[in-house]
KETOR-259261 format. One record per residue (C-alpha): chain; x, y, z. Coordinates in nm, 2 decimals. Layout:
<nodes>
<node><mol>A</mol><x>X</x><y>Y</y><z>Z</z></node>
...
</nodes>
This chain:
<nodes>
<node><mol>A</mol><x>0.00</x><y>0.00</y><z>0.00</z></node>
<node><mol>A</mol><x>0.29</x><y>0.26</y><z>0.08</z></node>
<node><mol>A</mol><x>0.43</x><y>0.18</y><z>-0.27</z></node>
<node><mol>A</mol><x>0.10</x><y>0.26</y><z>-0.39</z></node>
<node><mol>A</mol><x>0.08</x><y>0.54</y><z>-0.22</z></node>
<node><mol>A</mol><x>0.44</x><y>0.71</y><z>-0.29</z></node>
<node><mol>A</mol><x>0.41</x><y>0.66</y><z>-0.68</z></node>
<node><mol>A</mol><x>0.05</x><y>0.83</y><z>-0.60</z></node>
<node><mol>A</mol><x>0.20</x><y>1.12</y><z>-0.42</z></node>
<node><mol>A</mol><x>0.53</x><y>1.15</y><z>-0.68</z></node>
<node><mol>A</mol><x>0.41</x><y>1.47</y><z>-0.90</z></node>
<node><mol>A</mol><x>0.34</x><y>1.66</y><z>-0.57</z></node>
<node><mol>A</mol><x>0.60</x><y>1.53</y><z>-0.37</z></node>
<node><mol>A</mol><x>0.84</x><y>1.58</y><z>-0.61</z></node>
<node><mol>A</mol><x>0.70</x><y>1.97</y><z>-0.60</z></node>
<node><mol>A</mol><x>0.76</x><y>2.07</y><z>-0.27</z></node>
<node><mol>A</mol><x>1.06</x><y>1.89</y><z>-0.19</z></node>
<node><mol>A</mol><x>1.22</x><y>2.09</y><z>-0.54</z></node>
<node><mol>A</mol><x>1.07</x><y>2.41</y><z>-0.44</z></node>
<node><mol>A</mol><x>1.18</x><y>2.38</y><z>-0.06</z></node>
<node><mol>A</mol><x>1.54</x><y>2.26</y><z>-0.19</z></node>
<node><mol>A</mol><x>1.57</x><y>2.57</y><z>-0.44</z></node>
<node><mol>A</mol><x>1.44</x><y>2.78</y><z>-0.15</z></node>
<node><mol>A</mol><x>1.75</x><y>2.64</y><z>0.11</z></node>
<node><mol>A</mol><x>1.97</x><y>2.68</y><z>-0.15</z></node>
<node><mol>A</mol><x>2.35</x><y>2.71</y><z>0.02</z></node>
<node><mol>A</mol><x>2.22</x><y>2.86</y><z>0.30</z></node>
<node><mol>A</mol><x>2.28</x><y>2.83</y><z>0.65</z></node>
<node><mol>A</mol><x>2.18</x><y>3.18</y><z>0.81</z></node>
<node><mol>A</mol><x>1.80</x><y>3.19</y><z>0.89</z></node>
<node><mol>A</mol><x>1.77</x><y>3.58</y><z>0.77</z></node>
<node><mol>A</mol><x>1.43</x><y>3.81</y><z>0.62</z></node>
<node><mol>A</mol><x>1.57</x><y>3.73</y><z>0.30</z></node>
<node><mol>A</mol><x>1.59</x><y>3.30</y><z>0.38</z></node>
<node><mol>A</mol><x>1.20</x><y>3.34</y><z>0.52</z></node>
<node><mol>A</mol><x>1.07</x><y>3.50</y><z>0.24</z></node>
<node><mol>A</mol><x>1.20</x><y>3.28</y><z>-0.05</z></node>
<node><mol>A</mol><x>1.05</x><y>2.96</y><z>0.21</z></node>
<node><mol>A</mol><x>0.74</x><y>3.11</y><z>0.20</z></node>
<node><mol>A</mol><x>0.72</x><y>3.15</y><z>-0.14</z></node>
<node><mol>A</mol><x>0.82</x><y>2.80</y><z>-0.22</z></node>
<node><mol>A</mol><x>0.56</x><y>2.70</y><z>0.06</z></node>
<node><mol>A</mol><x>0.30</x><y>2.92</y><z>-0.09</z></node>
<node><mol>A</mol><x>0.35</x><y>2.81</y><z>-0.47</z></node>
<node><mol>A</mol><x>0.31</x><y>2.44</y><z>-0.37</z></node>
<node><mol>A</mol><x>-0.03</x><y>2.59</y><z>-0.23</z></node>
<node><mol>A</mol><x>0.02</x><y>2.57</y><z>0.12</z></node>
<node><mol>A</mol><x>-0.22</x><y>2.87</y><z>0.23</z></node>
<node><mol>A</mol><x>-0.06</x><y>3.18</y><z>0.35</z></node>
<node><mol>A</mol><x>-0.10</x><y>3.18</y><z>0.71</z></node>
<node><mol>A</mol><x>-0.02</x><y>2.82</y><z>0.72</z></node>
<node><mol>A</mol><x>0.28</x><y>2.91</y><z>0.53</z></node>
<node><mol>A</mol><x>0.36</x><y>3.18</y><z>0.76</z></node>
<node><mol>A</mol><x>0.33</x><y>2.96</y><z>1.11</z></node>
<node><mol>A</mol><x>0.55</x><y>2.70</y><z>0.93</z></node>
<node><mol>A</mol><x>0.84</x><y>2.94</y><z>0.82</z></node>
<node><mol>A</mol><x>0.75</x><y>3.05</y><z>1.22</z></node>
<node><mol>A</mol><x>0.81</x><y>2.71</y><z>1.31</z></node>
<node><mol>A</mol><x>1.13</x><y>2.64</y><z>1.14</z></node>
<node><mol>A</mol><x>1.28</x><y>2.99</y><z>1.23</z></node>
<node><mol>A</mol><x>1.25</x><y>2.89</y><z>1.60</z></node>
<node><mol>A</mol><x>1.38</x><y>2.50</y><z>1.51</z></node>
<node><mol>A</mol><x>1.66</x><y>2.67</y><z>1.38</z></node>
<node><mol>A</mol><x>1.72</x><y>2.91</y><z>1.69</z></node>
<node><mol>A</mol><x>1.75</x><y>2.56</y><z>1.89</z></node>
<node><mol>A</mol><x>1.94</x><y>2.33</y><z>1.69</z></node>
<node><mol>A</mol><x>2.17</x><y>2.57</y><z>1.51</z></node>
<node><mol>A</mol><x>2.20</x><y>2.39</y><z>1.17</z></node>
<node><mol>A</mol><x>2.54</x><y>2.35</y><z>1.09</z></node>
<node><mol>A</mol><x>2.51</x><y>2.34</y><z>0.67</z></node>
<node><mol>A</mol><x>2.22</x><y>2.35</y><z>0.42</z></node>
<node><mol>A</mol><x>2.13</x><y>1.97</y><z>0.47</z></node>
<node><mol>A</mol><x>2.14</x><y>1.99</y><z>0.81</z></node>
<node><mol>A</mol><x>1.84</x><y>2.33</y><z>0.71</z></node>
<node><mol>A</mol><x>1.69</x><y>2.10</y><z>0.48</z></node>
<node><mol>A</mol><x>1.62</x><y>1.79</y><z>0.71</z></node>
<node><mol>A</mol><x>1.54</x><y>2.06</y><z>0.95</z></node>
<node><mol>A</mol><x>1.21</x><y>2.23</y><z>0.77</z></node>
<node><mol>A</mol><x>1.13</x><y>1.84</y><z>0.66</z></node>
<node><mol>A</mol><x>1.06</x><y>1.76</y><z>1.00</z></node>
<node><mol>A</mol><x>0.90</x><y>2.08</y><z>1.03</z></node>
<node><mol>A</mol><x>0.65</x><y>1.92</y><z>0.76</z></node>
<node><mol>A</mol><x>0.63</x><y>1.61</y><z>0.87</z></node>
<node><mol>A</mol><x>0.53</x><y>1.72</y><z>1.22</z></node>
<node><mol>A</mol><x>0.25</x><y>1.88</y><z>1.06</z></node>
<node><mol>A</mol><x>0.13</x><y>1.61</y><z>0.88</z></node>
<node><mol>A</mol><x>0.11</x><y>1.38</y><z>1.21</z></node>
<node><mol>A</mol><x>-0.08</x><y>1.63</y><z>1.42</z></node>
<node><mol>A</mol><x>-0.44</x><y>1.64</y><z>1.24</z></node>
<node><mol>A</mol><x>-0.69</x><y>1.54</y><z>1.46</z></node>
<node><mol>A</mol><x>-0.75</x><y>1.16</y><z>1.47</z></node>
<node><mol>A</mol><x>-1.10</x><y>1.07</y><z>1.25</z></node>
<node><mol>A</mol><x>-1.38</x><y>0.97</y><z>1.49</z></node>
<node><mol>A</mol><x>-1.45</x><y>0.58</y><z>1.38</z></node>
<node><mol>A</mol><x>-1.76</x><y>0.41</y><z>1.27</z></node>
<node><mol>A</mol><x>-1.99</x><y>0.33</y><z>1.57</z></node>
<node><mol>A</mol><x>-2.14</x><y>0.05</y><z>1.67</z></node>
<node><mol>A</mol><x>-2.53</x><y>-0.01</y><z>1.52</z></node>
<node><mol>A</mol><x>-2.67</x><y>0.14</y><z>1.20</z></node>
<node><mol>A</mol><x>-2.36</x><y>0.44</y><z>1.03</z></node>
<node><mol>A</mol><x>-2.50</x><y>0.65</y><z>0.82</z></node>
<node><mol>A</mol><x>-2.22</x><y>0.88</y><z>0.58</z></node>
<node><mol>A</mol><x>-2.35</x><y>1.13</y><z>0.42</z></node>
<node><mol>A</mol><x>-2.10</x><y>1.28</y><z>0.14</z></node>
<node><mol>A</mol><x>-2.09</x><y>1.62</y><z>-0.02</z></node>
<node><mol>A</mol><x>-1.90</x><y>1.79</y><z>-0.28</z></node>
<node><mol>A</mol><x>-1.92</x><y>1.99</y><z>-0.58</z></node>
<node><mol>A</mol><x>-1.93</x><y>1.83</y><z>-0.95</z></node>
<node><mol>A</mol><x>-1.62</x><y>1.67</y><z>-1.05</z></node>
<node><mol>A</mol><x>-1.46</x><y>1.62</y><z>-0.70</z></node>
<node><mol>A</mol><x>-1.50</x><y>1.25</y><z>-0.78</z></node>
<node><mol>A</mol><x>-1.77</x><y>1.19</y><z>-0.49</z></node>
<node><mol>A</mol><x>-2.00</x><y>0.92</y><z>-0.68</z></node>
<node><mol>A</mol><x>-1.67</x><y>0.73</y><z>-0.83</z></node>
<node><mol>A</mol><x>-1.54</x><y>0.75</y><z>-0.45</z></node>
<node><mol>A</mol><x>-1.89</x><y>0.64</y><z>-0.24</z></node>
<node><mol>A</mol><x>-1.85</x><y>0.28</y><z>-0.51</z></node>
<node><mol>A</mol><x>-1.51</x><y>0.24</y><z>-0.40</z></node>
<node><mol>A</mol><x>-1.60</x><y>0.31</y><z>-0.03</z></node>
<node><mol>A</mol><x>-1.92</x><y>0.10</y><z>-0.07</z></node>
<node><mol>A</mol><x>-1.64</x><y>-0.18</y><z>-0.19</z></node>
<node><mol>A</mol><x>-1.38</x><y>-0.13</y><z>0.03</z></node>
<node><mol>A</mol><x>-1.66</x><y>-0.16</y><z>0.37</z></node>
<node><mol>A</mol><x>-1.84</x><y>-0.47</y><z>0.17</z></node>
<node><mol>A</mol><x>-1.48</x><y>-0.66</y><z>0.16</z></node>
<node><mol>A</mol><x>-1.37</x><y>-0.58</y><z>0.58</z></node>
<node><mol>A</mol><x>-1.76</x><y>-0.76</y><z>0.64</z></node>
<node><mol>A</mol><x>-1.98</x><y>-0.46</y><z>0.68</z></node>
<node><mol>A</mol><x>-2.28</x><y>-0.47</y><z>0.53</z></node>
<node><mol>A</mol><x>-2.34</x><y>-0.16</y><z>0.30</z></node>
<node><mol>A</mol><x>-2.61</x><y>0.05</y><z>0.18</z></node>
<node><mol>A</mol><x>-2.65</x><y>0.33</y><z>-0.09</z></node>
<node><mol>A</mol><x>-2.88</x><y>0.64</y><z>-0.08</z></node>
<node><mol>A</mol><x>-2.96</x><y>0.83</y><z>-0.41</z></node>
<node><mol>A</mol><x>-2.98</x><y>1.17</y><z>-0.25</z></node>
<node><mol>A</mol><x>-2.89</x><y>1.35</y><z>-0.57</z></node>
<node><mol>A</mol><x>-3.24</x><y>1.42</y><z>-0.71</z></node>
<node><mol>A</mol><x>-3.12</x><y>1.76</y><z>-0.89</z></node>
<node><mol>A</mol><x>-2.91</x><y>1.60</y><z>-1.15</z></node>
<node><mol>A</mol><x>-3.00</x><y>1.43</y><z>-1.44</z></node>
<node><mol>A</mol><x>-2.89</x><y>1.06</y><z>-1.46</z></node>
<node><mol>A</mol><x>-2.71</x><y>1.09</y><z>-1.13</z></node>
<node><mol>A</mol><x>-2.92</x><y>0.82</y><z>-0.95</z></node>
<node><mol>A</mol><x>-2.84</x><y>0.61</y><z>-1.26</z></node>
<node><mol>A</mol><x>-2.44</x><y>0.66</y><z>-1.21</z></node>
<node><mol>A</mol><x>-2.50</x><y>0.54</y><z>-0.84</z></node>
<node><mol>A</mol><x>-2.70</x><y>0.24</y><z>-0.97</z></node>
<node><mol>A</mol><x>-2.40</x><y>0.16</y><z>-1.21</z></node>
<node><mol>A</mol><x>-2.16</x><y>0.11</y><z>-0.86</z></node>
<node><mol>A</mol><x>-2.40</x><y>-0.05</y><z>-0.64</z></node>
<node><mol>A</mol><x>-2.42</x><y>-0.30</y><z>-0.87</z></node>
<node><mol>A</mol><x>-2.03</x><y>-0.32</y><z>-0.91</z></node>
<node><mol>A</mol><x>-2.06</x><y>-0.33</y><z>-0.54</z></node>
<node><mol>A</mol><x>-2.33</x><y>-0.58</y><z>-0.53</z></node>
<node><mol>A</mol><x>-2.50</x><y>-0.41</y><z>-0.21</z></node>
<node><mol>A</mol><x>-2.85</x><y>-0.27</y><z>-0.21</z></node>
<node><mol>A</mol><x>-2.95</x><y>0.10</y><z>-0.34</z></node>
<node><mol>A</mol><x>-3.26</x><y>0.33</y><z>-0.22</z></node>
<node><mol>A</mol><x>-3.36</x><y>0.53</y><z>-0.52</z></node>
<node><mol>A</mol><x>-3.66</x><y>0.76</y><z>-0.58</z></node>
<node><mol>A</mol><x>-3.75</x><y>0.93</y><z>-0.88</z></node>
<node><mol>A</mol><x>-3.54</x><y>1.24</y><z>-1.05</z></node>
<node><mol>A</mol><x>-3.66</x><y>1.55</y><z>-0.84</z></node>
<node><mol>A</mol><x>-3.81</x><y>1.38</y><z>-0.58</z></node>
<node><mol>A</mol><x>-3.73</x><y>1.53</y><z>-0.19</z></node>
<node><mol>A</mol><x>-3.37</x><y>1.42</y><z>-0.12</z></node>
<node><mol>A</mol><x>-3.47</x><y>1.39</y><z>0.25</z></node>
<node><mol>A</mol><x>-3.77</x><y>1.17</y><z>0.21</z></node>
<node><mol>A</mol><x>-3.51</x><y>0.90</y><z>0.02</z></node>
<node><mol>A</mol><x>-3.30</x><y>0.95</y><z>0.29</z></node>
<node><mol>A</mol><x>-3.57</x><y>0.84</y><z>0.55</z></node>
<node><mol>A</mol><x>-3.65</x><y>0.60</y><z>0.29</z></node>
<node><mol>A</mol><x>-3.27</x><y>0.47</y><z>0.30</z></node>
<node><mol>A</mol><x>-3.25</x><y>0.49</y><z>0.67</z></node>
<node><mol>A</mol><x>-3.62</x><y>0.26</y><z>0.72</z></node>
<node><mol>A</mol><x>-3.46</x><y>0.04</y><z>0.47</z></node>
<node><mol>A</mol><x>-3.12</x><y>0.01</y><z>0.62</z></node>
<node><mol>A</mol><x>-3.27</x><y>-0.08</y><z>0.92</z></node>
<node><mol>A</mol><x>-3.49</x><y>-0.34</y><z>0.80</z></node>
<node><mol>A</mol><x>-3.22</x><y>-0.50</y><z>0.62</z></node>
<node><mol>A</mol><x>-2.98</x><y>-0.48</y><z>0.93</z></node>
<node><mol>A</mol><x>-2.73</x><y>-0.28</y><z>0.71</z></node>
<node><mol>A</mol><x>-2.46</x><y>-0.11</y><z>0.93</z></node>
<node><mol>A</mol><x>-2.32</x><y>0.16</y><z>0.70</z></node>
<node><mol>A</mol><x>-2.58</x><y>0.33</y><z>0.48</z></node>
<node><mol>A</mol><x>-2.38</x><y>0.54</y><z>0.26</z></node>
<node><mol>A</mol><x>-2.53</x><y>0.88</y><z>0.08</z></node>
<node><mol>A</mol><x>-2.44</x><y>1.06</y><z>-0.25</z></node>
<node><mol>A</mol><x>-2.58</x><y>1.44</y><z>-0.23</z></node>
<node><mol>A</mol><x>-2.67</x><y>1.67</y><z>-0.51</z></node>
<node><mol>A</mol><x>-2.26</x><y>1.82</y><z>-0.64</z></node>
<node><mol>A</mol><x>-2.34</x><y>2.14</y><z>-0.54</z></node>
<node><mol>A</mol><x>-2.14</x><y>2.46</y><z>-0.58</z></node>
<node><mol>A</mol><x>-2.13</x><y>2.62</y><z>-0.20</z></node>
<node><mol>A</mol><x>-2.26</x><y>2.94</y><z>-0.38</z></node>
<node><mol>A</mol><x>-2.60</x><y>2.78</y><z>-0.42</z></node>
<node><mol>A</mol><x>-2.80</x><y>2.85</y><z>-0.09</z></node>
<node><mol>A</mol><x>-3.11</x><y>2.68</y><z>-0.16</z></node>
<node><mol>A</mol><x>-2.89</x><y>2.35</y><z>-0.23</z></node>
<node><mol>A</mol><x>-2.68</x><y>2.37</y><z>0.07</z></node>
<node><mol>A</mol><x>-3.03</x><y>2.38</y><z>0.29</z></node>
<node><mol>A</mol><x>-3.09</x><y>2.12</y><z>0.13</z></node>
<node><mol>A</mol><x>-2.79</x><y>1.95</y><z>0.29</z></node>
<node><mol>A</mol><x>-2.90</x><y>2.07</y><z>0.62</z></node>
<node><mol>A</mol><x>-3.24</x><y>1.89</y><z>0.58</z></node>
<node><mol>A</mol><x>-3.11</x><y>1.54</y><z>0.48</z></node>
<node><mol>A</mol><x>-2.88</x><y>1.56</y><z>0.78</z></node>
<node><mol>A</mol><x>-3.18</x><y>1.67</y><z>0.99</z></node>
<node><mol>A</mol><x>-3.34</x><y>1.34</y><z>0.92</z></node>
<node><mol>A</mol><x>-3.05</x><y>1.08</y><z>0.92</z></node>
<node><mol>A</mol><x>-2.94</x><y>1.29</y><z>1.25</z></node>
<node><mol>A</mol><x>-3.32</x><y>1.18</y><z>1.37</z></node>
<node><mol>A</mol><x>-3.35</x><y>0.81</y><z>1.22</z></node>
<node><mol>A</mol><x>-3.01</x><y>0.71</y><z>1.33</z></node>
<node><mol>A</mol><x>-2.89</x><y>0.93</y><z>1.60</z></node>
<node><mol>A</mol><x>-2.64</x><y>1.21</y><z>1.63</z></node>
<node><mol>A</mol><x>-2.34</x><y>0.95</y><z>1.74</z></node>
<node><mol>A</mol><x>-2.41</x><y>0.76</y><z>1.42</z></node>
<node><mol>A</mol><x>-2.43</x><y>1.04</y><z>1.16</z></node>
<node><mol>A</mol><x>-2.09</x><y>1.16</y><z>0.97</z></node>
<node><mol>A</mol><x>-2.08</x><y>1.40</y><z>0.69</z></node>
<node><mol>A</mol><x>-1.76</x><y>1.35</y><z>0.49</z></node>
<node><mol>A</mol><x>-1.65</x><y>1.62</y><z>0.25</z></node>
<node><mol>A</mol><x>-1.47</x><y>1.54</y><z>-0.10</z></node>
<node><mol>A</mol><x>-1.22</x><y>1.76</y><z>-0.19</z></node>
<node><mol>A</mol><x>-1.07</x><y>1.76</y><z>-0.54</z></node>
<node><mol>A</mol><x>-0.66</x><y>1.83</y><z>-0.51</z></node>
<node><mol>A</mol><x>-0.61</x><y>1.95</y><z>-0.81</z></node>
<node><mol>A</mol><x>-0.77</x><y>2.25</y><z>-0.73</z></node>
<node><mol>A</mol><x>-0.51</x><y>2.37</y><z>-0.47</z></node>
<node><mol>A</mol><x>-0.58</x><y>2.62</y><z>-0.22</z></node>
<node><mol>A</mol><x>-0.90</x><y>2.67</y><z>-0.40</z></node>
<node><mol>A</mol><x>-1.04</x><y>2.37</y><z>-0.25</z></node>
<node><mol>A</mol><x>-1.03</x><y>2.65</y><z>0.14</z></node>
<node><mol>A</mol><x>-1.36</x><y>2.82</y><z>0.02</z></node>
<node><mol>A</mol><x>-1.51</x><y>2.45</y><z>-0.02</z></node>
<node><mol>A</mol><x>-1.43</x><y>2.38</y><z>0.35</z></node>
<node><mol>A</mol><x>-1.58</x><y>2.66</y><z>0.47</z></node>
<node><mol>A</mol><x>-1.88</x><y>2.74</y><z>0.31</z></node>
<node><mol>A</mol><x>-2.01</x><y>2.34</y><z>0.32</z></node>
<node><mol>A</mol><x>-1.89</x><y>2.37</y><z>0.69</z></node>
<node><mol>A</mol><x>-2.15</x><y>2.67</y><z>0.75</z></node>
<node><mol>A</mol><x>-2.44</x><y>2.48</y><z>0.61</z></node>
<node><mol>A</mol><x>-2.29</x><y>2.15</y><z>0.75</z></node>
<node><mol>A</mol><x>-2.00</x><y>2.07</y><z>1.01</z></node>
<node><mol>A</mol><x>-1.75</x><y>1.83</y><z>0.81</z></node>
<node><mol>A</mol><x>-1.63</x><y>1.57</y><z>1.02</z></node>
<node><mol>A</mol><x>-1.39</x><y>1.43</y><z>0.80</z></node>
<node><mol>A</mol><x>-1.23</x><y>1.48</y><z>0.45</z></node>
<node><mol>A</mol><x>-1.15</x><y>1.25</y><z>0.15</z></node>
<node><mol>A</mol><x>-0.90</x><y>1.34</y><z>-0.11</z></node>
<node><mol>A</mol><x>-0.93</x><y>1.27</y><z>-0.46</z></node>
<node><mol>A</mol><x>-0.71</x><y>1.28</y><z>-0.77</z></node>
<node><mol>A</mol><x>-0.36</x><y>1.34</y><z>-0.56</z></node>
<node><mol>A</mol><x>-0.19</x><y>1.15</y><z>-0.85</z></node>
<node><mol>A</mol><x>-0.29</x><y>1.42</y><z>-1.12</z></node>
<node><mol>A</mol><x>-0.13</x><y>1.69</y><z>-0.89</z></node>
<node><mol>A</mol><x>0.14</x><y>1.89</y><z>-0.78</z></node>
<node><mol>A</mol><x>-0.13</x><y>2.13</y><z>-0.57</z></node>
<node><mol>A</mol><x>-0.12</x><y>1.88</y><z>-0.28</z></node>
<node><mol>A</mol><x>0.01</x><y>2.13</y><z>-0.01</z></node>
<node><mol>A</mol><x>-0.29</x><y>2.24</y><z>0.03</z></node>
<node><mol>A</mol><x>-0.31</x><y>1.92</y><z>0.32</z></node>
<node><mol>A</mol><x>-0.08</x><y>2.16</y><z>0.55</z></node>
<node><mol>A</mol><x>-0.35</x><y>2.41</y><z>0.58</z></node>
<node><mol>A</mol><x>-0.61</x><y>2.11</y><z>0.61</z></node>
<node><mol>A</mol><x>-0.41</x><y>1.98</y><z>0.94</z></node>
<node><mol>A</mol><x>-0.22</x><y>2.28</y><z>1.07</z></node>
<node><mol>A</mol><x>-0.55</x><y>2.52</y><z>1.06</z></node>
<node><mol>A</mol><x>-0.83</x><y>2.33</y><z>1.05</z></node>
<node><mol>A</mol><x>-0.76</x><y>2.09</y><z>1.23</z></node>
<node><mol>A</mol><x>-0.99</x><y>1.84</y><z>1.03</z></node>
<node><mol>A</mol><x>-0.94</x><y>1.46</y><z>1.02</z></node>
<node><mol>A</mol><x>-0.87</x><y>1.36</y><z>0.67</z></node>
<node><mol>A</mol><x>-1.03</x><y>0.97</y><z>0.63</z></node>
<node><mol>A</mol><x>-0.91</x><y>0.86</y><z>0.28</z></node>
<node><mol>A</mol><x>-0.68</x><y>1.00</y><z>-0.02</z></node>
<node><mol>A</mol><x>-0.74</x><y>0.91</y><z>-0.37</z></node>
<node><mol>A</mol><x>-0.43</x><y>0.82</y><z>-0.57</z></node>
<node><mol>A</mol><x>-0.58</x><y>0.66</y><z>-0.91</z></node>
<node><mol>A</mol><x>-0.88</x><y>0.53</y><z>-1.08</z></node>
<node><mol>A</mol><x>-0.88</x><y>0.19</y><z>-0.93</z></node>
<node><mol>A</mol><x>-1.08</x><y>0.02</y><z>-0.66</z></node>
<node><mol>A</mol><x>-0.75</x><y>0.01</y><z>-0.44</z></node>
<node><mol>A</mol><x>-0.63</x><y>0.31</y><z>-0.52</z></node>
<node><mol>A</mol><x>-0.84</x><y>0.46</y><z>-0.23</z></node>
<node><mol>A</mol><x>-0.64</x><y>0.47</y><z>0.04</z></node>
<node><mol>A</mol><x>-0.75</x><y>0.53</y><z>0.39</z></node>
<node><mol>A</mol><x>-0.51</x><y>0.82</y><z>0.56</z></node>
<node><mol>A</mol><x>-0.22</x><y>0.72</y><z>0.74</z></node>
<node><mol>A</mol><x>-0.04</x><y>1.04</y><z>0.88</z></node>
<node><mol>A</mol><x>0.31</x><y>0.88</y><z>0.89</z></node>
<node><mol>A</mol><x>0.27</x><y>0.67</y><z>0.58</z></node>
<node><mol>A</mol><x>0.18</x><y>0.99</y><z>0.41</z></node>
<node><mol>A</mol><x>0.46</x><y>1.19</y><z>0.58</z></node>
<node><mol>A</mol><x>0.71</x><y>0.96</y><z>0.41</z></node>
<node><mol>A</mol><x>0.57</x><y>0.91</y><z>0.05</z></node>
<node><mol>A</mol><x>0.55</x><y>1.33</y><z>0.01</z></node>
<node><mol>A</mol><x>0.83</x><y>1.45</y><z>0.19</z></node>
<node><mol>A</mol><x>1.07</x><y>1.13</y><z>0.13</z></node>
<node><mol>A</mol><x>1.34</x><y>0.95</y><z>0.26</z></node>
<node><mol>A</mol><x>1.46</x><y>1.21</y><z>0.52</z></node>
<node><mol>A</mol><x>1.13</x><y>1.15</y><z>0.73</z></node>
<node><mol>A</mol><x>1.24</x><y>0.91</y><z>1.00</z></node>
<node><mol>A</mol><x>0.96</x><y>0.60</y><z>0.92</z></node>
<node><mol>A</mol><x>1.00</x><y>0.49</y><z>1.27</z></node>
</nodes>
C-alpha cells in the first residue's frame, strides 16, 4: 500500500521537496531574505498563506534551537517541520457500533459518486454490510451513475425518482437500512457549488433526518475535496462547513497533482481529520489516511519512518 501510495504522491511530492530545496539553496543563516523565498516555495506548492507563515514560524524557532550547521542539516530541519504537521491532524472519529449513516458532499467533478462505489467496496470486503442512498435528485442521470456502482458493489440501493425530496429518500434509505440490518448506509448528495443556498439547505435537511433516524453518534458527513484544485479547494471547506459541520475529509485525484500542499493548511489550521486520499482510478487506489505513511511518501526519505 505505501508503494502505492508514494508513486501516487510523486508529481506533488516531487514539488515541494524541489521548491523547498531551491528555496535552502547554500544557505545556513536563517535571515528576512531566507523566510521570504521559504514562504514562497511554501505558498506556490499551495500551502495557504497563514499556514505558510506559522511554518516558516516554526522552522525559524527550530533553527534558533538546533543551530544547523550546513544547508542539509536546514533542509532535514524544515522536513521535519512538515512532517510534524502532517502527524498532528486530529484523529477521525471511527464508525460506531449499530446502523452508520455517511452522508457525502462535494461539488461536481470532486470525484464523490466514483469514491462512495469504491468506499461502498472497500466496507463490503472488511464484512460490513453496505447501503447506498440516491440523494442527488437535482441532477440528471445521477441516481443512474450510483446504480452503475452498487451494482459493481453488489449491495442494495434506495432510489426515488429524479426531483423527488432528497430527504424523504433518505428516511427511505435509513427505514430500509434498518430493516435489512445494514450497518453503513452510505449517501451521495446533489454536487453542489457552495454558492448555491437553496442546495446547501438542502444539505441541512437530509442531515436533519438521518441525524433523527439514526442518532447524532451515528451520523458523519464527509467532505470530498478535489486536489487539483489547490488552495481553491479553502472556500469549499468553509462554506459546506456553515451549512454542515464536516467531520472528516476525502482526497481525490492526488496522482494528477502537484497542488497537494494544500493538506498543511487542512491539518495545521483546521484541524480536520482527513479519512481517505485518492491516488488513481482503481478500486485500491483509495487509500484510507495514514499520517506517517503519508509523511514519508511526500516529503521522502529524510522522514524518519520509525
Amino acid at each position: 500500500m505505501f508503494d502505492r501510495l508514494k508513486k501516487g504522491l510523486k508529481k506533488t511530492s516531487d514539488s515541494i521537496r524541489h521548491k523547498i530545496s531551491a528555496a535552502i539553496g547554500r544557505a545556513v543563516k536563517i535571515d528576512d531574505e531566507f523566510c521570504e523565498r521559504l514562504e514562497e516555495a511554501l505558498l506556490l506548492s499551495d500551502v495557504g498563506a497563514s499556514t505558510a507563515a506559522l511554518i516558516v514560524d516554526e522552522i525559524k524557532s527550530k533553527a534558533m534551537e538546533k543551530r544547523p550547521a550546513d544547508a542539509e542539516a536546514l533542509n532535514a530541519l524544515v522536513v521535519d517541520v512538515l512532517a510534524e504537521i502532517l502527524e498532528s491532524g486530529a484523529a477521525a472519529e471511527p464508525l460506531a457500533p449499530g446502523l452508520n449513516v455517511v452522508m457525502m458532499m462535494g461539488v461536481n467533478g470532486s470525484g464523490k459518486t466514483t469514491t462512495i462505489g469504491k468506499l461502498a467496496m472497500r466496507y463490503k470486503a472488511e464484512g460490513r454490510k453496505v447501503m447506498l442512498a440516491a440523494c442527488d435528485t437535482f441532477r440528471a442521470a445521477a441516481s443512474e451513475q450510483l446504480e452503475i456502482w452498487a451494482k459493481r458493489a453488489d449491495v442494495p440501493i434506495i432510489r426515488q425518482r429524479e426531483g423527488a425530496d432528497p430527504s424523504a429518500v433518505m428516511y427511505d434509505a435509513v427505514q430500509a437500512a434498518r430493516a435489512r440490518g445494514a450497518d453503513l448506509l452510505i449517501a451521495d448528495t446533489a454536487g453542489r457549488l457552495h454558492t448555491q443556498s437553496n442546495l446547501m439547505r438542502e444539505l441541512q435537511k437530509i442531515q436533519r433526518v438521518a441525524v433523527e433516524k439514526a442518532g447524532v453518534e451515528n451520523f458523519r458527513a464527509w467532505l470530498v475535496l478535489d486536489s487539483t484544485i489547490g488552495r481553491n479547494s479553502y472556500n469549499q471547506v468553509q462554506q459546506f462547513g456553515q451549512a454542515v459541520p464536516v467531520d472528516a475529509l476525502v482526497l481525490t485525484k492526488m496522482d494528477g497533482t502537484a497542488r497537494g500542499g494544500v493538506v498543511f493548511s487542512i491539518l495545521k489550521e483546521w484541524r480536520m481529520p482527513i479519512m481517505f486520499v485518492g491516488v488513481g482510478e482503481k478500486m485500491e487506489d483509495l487509500l484510507p489516511f495514514n499520517a506517517s505513511e503519508f509523511s514519508r511518501a511526500l516529503l521522502g526519505d529524510a522522514v524518519d519512518p520509525a
